[in-house]
C-alpha atoms as a printed R data frame, in Angstrom:
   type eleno elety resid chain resno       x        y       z
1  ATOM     1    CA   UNK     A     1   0.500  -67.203 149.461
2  ATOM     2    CA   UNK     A     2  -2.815  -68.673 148.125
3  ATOM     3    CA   UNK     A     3  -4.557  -66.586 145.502
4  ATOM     4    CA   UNK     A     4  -8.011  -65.440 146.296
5  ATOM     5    CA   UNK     A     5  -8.671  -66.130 142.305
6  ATOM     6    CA   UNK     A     6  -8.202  -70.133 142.260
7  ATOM     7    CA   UNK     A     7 -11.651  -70.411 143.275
8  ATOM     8    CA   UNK     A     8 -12.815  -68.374 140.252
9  ATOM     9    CA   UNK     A     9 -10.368  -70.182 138.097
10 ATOM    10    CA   UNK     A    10 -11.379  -73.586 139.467
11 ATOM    11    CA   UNK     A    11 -15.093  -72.583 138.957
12 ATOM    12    CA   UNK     A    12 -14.656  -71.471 135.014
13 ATOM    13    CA   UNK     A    13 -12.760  -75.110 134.653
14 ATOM    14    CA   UNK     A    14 -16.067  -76.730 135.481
15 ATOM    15    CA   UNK     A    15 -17.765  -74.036 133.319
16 ATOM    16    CA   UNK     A    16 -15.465  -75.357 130.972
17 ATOM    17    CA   UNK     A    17 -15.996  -79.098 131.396
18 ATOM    18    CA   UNK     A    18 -19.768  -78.768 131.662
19 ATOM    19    CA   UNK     A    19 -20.457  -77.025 128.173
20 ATOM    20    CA   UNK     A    20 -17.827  -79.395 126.553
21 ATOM    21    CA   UNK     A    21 -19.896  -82.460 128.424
22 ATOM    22    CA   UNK     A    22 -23.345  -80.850 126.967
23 ATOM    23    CA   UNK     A    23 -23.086  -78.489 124.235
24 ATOM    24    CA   UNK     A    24 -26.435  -78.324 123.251
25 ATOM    25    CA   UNK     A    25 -26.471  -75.968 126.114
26 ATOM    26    CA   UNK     A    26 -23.953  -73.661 125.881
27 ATOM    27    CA   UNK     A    27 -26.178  -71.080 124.177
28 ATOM    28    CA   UNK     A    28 -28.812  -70.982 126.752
29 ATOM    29    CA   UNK     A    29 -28.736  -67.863 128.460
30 ATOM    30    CA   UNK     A    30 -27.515  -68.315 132.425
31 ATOM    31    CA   UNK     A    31 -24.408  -70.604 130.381
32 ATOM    32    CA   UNK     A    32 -23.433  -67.553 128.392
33 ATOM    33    CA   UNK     A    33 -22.884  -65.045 130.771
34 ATOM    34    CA   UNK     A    34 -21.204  -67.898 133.017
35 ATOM    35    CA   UNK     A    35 -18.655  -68.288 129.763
36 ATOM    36    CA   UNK     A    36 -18.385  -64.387 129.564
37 ATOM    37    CA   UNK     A    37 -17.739  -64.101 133.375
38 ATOM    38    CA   UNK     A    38 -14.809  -67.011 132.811
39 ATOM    39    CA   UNK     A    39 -14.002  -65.354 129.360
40 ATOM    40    CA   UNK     A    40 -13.295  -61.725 130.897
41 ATOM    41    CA   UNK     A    41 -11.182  -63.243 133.742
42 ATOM    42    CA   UNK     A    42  -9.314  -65.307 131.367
43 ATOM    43    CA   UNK     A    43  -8.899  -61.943 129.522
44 ATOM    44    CA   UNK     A    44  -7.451  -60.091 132.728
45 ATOM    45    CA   UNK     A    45  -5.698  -62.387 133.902
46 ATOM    46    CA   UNK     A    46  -3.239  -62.670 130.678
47 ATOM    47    CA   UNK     A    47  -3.042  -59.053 130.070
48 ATOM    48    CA   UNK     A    48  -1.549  -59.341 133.903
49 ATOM    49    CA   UNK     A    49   0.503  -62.189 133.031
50 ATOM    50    CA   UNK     A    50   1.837  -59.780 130.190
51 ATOM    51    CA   UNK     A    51   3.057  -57.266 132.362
52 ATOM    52    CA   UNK     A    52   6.785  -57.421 133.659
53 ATOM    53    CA   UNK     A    53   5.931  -56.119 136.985
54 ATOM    54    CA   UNK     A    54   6.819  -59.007 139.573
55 ATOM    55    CA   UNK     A    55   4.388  -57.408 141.964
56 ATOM    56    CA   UNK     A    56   1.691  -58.436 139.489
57 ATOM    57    CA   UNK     A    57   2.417  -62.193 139.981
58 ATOM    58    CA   UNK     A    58   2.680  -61.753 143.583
59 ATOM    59    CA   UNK     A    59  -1.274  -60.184 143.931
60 ATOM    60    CA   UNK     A    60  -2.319  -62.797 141.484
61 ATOM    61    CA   UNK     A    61  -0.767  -65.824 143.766
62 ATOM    62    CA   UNK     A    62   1.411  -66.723 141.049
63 ATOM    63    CA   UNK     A    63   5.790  -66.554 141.874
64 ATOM    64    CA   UNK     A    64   7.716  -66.916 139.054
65 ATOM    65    CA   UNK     A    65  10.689  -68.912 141.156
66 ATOM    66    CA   UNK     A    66  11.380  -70.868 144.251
67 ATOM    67    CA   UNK     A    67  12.787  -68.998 147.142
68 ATOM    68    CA   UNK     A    68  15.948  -69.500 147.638
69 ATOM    69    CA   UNK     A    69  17.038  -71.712 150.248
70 ATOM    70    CA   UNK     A    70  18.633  -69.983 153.770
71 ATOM    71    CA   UNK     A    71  21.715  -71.413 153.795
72 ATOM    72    CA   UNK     A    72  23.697  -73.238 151.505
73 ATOM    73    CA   UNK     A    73  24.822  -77.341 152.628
74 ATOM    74    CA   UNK     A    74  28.383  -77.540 153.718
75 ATOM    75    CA   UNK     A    75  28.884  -80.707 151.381
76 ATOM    76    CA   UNK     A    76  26.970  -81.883 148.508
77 ATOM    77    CA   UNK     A    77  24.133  -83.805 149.126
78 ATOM    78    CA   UNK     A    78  25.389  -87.529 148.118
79 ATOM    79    CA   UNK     A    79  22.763  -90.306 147.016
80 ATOM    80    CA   UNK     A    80  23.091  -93.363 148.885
81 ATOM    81    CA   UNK     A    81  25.335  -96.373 147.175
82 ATOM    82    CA   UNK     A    82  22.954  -97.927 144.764
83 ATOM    83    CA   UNK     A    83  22.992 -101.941 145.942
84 ATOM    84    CA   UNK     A    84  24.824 -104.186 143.417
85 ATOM    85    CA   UNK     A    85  22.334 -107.200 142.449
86 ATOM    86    CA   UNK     A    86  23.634 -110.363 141.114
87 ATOM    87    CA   UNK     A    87  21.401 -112.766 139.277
88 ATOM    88    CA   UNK     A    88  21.109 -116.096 140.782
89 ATOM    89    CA   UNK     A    89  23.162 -119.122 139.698
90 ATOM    90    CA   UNK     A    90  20.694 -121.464 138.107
């Protein structure tokens, strides 16, 4: 399940990378309420992470393991023989 935050996420990391790139910027008015819009969802989104609810990470897009798979294999799953390489005679 996609999360409908990644594009917010995605957009602070640009927030991010742009007032790292210029700095001299960062104060300027429309840049600091961008950085306390990405701030405050950094914020929520760890005091979610906090929680030990598993339905938390499932809203937020986020699964904490793989599912597991339907059945199990009858054998192992083998790697094939690795070939044996001999150097040439010289």
């Amino acid at each position: 399940e996609d999360s409908s935050l990644r594009p917010f996420i995605h957009f602070c990391g640009q927030v991010q990378k742009f007032v790292e790139a210029q700095p001299q910027r960062a104060e300027e008015r429309a840049w600091l309420q961008l950085r306390k819009f990405c701030g405050g969802l950094s914020m929520e989104l760890d005091k979610a992470s906090r929680s030990a609810s598993p339905q938390v990470f499932s809203q937020m897009g986020l699964h904490l393991y793989d599912p597991p798979p339907a059945l199990c294999p009858k054998e192992p799953p083998w790697l094939p023989e690795a070939p044996e390489y001999r150097a040439p005679v010289v």
